[in-house]
N, C-alpha and C positions, 0 to 999 in steps of 0.2 A: 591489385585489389587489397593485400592485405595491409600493404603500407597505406593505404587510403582510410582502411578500417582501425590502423593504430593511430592515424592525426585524426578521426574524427573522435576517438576515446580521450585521446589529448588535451582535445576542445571540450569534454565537457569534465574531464575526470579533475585537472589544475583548477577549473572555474570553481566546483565545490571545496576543495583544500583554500583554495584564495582568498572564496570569501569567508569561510571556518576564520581561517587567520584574521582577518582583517578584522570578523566581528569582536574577537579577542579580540585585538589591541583596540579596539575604541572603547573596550569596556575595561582596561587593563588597570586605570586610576579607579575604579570605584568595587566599592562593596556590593559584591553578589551575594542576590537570591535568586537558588532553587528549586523549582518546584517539581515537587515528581507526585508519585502516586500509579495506582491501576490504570490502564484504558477506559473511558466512559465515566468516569468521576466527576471531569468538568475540571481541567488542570487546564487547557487550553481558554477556558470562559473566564479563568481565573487570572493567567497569563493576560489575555487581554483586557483584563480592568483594571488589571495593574498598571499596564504600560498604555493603553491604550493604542497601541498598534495591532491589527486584525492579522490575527493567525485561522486559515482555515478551521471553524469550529466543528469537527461532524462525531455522530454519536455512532462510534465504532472505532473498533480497536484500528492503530498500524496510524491513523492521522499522521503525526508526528514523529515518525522515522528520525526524521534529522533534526537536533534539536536549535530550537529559536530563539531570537534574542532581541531583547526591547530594553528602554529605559524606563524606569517608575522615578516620581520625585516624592518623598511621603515625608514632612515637618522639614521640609527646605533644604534635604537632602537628596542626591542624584543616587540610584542603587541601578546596577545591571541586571535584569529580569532572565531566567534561563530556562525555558521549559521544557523539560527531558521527554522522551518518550516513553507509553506505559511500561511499567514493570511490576511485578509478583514480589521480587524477592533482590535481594545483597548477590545470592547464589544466582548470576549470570545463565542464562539458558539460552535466552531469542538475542540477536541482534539488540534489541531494542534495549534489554536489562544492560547487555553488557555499556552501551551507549551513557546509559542511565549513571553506570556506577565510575564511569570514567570521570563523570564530575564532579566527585566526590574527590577521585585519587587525581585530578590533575589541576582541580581549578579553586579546590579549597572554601565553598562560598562561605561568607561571616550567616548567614540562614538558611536552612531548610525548611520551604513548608509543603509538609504530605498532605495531598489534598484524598480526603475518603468520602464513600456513601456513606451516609450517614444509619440510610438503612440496612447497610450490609457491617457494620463495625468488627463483629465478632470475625470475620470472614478478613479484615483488614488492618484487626490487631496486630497478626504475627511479624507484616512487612514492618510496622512502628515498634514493634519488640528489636528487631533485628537494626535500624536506624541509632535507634539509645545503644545499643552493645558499641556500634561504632565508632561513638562519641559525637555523635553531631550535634549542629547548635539546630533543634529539629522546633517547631510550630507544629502541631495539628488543627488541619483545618475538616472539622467537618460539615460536610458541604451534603447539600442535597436535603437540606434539612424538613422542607416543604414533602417529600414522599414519605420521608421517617414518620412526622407526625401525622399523615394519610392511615398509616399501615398501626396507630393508635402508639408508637414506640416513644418515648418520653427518657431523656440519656440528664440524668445527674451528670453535669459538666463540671464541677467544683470538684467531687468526687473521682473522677476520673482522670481532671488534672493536676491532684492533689497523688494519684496511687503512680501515674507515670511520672510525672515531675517536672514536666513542659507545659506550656502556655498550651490552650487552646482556643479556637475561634471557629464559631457557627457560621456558617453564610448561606445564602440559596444564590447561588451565583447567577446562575440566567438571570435573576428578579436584580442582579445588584444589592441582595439586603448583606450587610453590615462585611462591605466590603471595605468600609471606613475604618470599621475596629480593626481589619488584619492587616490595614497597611501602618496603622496605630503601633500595632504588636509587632512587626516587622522593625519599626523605624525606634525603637524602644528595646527591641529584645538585648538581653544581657544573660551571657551563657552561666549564671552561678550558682553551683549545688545541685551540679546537674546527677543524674544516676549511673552508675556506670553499666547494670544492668540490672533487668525484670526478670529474666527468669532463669531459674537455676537447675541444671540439668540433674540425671544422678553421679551420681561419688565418681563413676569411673570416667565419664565424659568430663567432668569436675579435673578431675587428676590431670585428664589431657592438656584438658584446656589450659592450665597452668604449668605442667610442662615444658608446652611449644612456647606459650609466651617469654618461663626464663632463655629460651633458645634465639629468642628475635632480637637480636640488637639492632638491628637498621631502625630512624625513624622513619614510620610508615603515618599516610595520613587517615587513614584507620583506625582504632585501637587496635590494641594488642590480640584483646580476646574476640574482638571481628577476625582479624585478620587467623588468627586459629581455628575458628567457629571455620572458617570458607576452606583451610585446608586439611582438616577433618572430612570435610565434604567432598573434597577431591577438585576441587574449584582450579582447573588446569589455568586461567588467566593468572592467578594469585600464585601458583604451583610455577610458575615459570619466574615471575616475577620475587619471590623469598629465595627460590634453590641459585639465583643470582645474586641476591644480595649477601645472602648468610651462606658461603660457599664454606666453611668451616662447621657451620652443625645443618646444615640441611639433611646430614644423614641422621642425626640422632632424631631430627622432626618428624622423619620419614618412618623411623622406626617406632617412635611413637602414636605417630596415625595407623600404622599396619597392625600394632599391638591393641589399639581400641577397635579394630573394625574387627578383629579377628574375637572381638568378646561377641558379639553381636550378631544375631540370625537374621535381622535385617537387616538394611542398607543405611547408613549413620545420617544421612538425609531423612529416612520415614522417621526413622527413633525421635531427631529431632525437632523437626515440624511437627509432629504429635506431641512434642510437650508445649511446643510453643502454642499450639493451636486449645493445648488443656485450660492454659492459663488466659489466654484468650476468652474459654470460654465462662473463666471465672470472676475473671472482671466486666464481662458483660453481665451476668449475672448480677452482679454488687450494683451494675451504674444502671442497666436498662429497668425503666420499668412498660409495663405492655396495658396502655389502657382501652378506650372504646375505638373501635377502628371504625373507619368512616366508611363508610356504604361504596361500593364499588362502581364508581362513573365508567361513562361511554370508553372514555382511552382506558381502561385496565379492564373492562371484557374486550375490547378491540386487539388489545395487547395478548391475553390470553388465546384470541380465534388465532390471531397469527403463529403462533407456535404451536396449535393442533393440529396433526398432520390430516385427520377430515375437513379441518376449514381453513388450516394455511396454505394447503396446496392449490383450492381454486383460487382463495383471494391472489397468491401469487401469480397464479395465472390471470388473474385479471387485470393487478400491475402490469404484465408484461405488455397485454392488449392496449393499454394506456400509455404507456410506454412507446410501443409501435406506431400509434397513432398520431403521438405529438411528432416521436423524430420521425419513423419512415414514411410516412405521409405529408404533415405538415412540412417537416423538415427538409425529410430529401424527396420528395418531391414536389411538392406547391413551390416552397422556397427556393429551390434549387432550382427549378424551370423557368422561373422568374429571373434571378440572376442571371443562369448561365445563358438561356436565348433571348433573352430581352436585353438586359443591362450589357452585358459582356457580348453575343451575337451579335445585335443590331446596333451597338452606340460605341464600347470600349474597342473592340477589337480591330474594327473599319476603322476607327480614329487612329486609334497608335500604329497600324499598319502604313497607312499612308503618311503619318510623319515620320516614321523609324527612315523609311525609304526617302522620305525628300531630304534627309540632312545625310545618310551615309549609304553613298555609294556603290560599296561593294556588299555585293549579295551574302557572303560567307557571313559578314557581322551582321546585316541585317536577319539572319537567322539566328542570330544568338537572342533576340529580342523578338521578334515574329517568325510568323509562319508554323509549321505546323508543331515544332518544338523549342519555341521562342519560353523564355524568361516571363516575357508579360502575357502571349497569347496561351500558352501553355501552365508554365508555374503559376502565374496571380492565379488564371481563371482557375486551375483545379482547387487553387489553395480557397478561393474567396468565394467565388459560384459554386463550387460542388462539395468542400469539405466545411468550411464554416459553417454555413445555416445548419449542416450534422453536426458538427460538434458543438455548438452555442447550444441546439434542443438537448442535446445527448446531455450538456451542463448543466441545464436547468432543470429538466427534469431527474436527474443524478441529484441536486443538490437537494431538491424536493425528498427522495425518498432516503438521504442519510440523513436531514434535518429529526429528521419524525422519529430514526431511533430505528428504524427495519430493519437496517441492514442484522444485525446480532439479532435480532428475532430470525431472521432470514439463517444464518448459523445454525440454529439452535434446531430449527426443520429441518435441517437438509444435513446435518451433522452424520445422521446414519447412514446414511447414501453414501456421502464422501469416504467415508471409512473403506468404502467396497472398492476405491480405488487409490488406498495407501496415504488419503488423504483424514484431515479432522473438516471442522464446520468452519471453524477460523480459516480456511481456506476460500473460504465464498467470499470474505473480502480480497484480495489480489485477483479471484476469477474475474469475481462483478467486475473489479474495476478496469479492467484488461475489454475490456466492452467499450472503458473510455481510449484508454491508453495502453496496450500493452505492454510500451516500455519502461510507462509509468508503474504498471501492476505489476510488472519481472522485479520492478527495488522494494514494492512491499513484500514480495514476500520470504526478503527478510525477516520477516513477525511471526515467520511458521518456526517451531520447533526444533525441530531437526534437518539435515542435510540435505536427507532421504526426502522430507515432503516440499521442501525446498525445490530442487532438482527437478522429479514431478510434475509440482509446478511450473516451473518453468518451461517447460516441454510442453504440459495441456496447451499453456498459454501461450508459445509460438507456435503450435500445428490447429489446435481447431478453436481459439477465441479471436474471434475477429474484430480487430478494434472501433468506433463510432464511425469514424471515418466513412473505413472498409465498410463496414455492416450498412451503413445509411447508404451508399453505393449501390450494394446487393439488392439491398429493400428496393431502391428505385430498380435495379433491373430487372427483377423477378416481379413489379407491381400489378396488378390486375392479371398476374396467372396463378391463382390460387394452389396447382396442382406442381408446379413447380418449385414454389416456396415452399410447400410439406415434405418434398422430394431433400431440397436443401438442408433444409430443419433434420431430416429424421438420419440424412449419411454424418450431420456433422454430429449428431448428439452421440452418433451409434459408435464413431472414432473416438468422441472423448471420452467417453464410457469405458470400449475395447483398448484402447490406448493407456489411461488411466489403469486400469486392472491387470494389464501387462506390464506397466510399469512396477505397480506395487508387487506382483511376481518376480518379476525378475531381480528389481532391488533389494540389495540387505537391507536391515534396521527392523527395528519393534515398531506396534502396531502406534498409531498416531491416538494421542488422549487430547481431550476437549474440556478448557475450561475455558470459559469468556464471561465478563460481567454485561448484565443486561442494564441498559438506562433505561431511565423513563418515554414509554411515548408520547410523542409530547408534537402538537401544532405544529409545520416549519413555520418561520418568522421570516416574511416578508423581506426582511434588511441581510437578514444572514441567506437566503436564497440568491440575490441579487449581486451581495459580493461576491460570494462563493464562484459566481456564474462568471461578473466581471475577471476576477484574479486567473481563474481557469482561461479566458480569454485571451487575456493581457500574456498567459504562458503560451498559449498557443503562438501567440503573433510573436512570440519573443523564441524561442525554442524550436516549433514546428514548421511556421512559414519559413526560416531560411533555409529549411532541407528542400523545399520545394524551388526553391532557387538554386541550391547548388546542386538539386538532381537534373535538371534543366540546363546548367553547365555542363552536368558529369556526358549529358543524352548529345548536347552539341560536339563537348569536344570526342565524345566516342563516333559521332556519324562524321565528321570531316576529316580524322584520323581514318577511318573504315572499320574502326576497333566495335562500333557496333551494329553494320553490318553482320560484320563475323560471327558476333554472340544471335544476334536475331537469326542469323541462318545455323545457328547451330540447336539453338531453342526450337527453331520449325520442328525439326524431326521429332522428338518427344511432343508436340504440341500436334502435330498430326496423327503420330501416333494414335492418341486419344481421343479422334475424331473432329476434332477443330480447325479450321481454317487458316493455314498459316502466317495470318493477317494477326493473329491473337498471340504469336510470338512477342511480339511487340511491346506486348499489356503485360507478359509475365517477368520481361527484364523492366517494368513501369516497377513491378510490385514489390522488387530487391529495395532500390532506392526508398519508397513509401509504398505499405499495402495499399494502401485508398488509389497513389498513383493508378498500380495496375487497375482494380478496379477500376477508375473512370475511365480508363485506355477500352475497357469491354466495352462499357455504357457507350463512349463512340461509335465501336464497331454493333452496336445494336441499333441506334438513330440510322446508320447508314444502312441496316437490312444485311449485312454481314455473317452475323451471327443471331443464330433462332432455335425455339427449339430446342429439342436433345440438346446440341453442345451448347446452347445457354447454358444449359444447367450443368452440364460437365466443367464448361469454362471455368465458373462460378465456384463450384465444388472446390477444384484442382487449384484454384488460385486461394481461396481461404484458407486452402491447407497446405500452401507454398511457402518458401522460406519466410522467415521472418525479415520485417526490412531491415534497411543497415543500421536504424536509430535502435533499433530491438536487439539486433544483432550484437551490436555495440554493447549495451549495457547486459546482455550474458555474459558478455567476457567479463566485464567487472565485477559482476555478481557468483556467477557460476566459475569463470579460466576460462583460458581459451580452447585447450583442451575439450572441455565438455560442452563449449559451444558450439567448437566443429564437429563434435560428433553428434549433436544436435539437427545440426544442419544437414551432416551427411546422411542422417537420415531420414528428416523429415523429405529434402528434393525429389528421390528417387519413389517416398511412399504415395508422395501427393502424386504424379502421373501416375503409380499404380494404382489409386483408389479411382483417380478421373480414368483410366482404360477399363476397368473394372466396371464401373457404374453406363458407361459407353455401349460396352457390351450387354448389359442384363434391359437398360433402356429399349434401344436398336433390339434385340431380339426377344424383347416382349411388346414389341411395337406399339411401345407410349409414343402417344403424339400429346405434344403439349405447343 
């Protein structure tokens, strides 16, 4: 099994490095632009008008993890387009920043353009203080420009790019306005008389900082006084990278940052962000002026209820109801009962049963393709009748609610709560999204801060976030028993909760801080709904359907070997254990390969009368909070080691039958009949 779980990491782990490669070298002859910036600024809206290639556009941080790559053609020239993922700051913290600044130090682009709110500048200064220290050939673009003049804010641009010393360029990017001019300035820019820096620290960081620089002889593609500025800071990417190059004075560097921090009661991080953040707020001061603010429309009281914890918590609950309705209803069930006993029952299944067997003879292969664990009768149908119409609604309506800007309103709620379990509100993105995908939502949450809320994560999200699939599954089993599904709801809320809060106990690290920018709420748009929906699709059938093929393999070649037999009869005992009928062993080696698998493995045994009742709901329980599958699995080990995967695992198995015998017993001897 675990030589199976290191070729399937194989399969996907060389695909991302290949294609990384490959998009370098096609872009290897032309001049790159960069575009970076915060999360929620609109660098993706901007990436795509540039190249006109659609990058998933959603209004919430962690989008763009890995960054993307397009061609722009601006005055008859070809330019490589790069859009990094959001970053704060030069000083590396998340996944994302460090991503960020590698593009700086590996790929050298001839422009940078930082794309900003417009109405948040002061707040967005410091990142473009820190860009000019490093010498880049930078563009500012500010962008958003439509809410700034909302909020009455009016920005001297002549001013402002007369005191920095770079071009700048307005755009409202959703609208496309004067996305003309920044590909103008782009295909024109000429890095001369550039500044080498804004802001000047005091005398003694002063002294440092010119110190370390006479100490760096490598060329770095940094300046000098960046590249000081980050190891003052303690910047261990940059600290490993100088103490290699400068093996001759990396000690006298060392003794010079030791000798500046030790002047200092604070941390040489706060010292410095407070000045950069001083001057910041002195040149907004010179360029901003504050004129008549415009009356405040439907989306910005709309905007406001959703971050009050008296009127975001019902409206969020009323999402959720609408939410349930499109996928657990319409989805998996209308649409799913359609498919799987119409289209698939009465027409697909009789059909390719009876030709699988007219052309091959022997029974053993005709089971690799029919019968009760065939490829087509088994693989297609869970994949196509039972998981798609869930995942297609779980898409649409997903793309609906990040279009509109919720989900960071959605943070901002629920930000204190998360705290209580070692987590921030920026966490609510990889939760939400682990409702699509949790293997998808294990790599964002890369975007969380530290290790600690990282890990966490990761754990919520393989023991009680059950993914679209799985969940649309649940909803059709649990449908029309009211008393059943609040049973479900309230043991899984009650472990991510307990689990969560234990976590944050037992783990080291400081407590999780929250900063997220907020976008505007804004209409979804029809066209970005729809791609959003298609692409998500298009990965599904590309990524997801072959697992259900080659679990469908792993299930034939395990029954004609007897290798799973053995595991099904070894499964019984724990599955008995906890009051279920040893017919539901079956569903729980379904749910290793794919959760959803196992799930519909139950849904069978409930058509057939099987399973009812109590161990419904035990089933149910015990299986959402069972291992995670191998696609999940998988990517803990890349994310988390292997290490902390299997101890993951090893403990989520044995807790999931202890909460289903648990719930079994308090069920049965309070004599719930459901």
């Amino acid at each position: 099994m675990v030589q199976i779980i290191t070729n399937l990491i194989g399969i996907f782990k060389p695909r991302v490095t290949r294609c990384a490669e490959e998009g370098r070298q096609s872009f290897k002859d032309l001049d790159t632009v960069a575009i970076v910036g915060s999360p929620n600024v609109g660098k993706s809206v901007i990436f795509n008008a540039l190249t006109g290639r659609y990058v998933t556009v959603s209004n919430y941080p962690g989008t763009t993890v890995e960054v993307s790559r397009g061609r722009g053609r601006f005055d008859g020239k070809d330019y490589g387009i790069i859009d990094t993922p959001g970053a704060y700051s030069l000083f590396s913290i998340t996944e994302e920043e460090r991503v960020a600044r590698s593009i700086f130090l590996e790929e050298r682009p001839k422009v940078v353009v930082q794309v900003v709110d417009a109405k948040n500048l002061e707040r967005m200064l410091p990142f473009t203080f820190q860009l000019i220290e490093a010498g880049l050939p930078l563009i500012l673009n500010l962008n958003i420009m439509d809410e700034a003049e909302k909020l009455g804010l009016s920005i001297d641009v002549g001013k402002l790019q007369q005191q920095l010393g770079i071009p700048i360029v307005e755009t409202i990017a959703t609208k496309g306005k004067n996305i003309d001019e920044l590909r103008r300035r782009i295909a024109s820019y000429s890095p001369k008389n550039l500044k080498s820096n804004i802001v000047s620290y005091d005398k003694d960081i002063e002294k440092a900082l010119e110190k370390i620089e006479s100490h760096l002889t490598f060329e770095y593609r940094l300046s000098k006084r960046s590249i000081a500025l980050l190891l003052l800071l303690g910047d261990q990417e940059l600290i490993e990278v100088v103490s290699a190059e400068e093996k001759d004075n990396y000690r006298k560097i060392q003794k010079v940052v030791d000798k500046t921090r030790g002047k200092y009661s604070h941390p040489l991080n706060y010292v410095i962000t407070v000045e950069r953040q001083k001057v910041a707020s002195e040149f907004c001061d010179r360029v901003i002026s504050l004129g008549k603010i415009q009356k405040a429309g439907f989306r910005e009281k709309l905007s406001q209820l959703t971050m009050n914890p008296w009127t975001g918590f019902p409206l969020f609950l009323l999402i959720i109801f609408g939410f349930y309705e499109f996928v657990g209803v319409f989805g998996a069930q209308t649409s799913v009962d359609f498919l799987e006993e119409t289209v698939f029952g009465e027409y697909i299944n009789p059909f390719v049963t009876r030709w699988v067997c007219s052309i091959i003879p022997w029974q053993v292969l005709q089971e690799l393709f029919v019968y009760d664990y065939g490829i087509i009768t088994l693989g297609v149908r869970y994949a196509v009748a039972i998981i798609l119409p869930i995942v297609a609604t779980f898409f649409i309506a997903f793309s609906i609610i990040e279009d509109t800007g919720y989900l960071p309103r959605l943070a901002m709620l629920i930000d204190r709560a998360f705290k209580k379990i070692g987590l921030n509100g920026r966490a609510v993105i990889p939760i939400v999204l682990g409702f699509g995908c949790d293997t998808m939502a294990t790599m964002v949450t890369r975007t969380l801060e530290t290790k600690r809320e990282r890990i966490i994560a990761s754990i919520l999200l393989a023991l009680a976030v059950p993914c679209s699939a799985q969940l649309g599954v649940i909803l059709a089993l649990l449908a029309g028993n009211a008393k059943a599904l609040w049973i479900w709801i309230a043991v899984m809320s009650f472990i991510f909760i307990f689990i969560g809060y234990l976590a944050s106990k037992v783990m080291p690290g400081e407590k999780p801080l929250f900063y997220m920018e907020v976008p505007p709420l804004r209409w979804p748009k029809l066209s970005n709904i729809f791609t959003k929906t298609y692409t998500r699709v298009e990965w599904y059938f590309k990524e997801i359907f072959p697992l259900f093929i080659l679990a469908s393999i792993f299930i034939w070649l395990g029954k004609i070997t007897g290798l799973f037999e053995v595991i099904v009869r070894l499964l019984e005992h724990p599955v008995q254990w906890i009051g279920l009928p040893k017919e539901s062993a079956v569903a729980f080696l379904f749910g290793f390969f794919r959760r959803d698998f196992g799930a519909a493995g139950l849904y069978d045994l409930k058509n057939t009368g099987i399973l009812t009742g109590v161990p419904l709901v035990v089933s149910v329980v015990t299986l959402a909070l069972f291992l995670p599958c191998i696609a999940q699995f998988s990517m803990n080990i890349k994310e988390r080691g292997l290490k902390t995967a299997l101890l993951m695992a090893g403990f989520i198995f044995p807790f999931a039958f202890l909460v289903g015998g648990l719930l079994n017993l308090i069920l049965v001897g309070l004599g719930v009949s459901l």
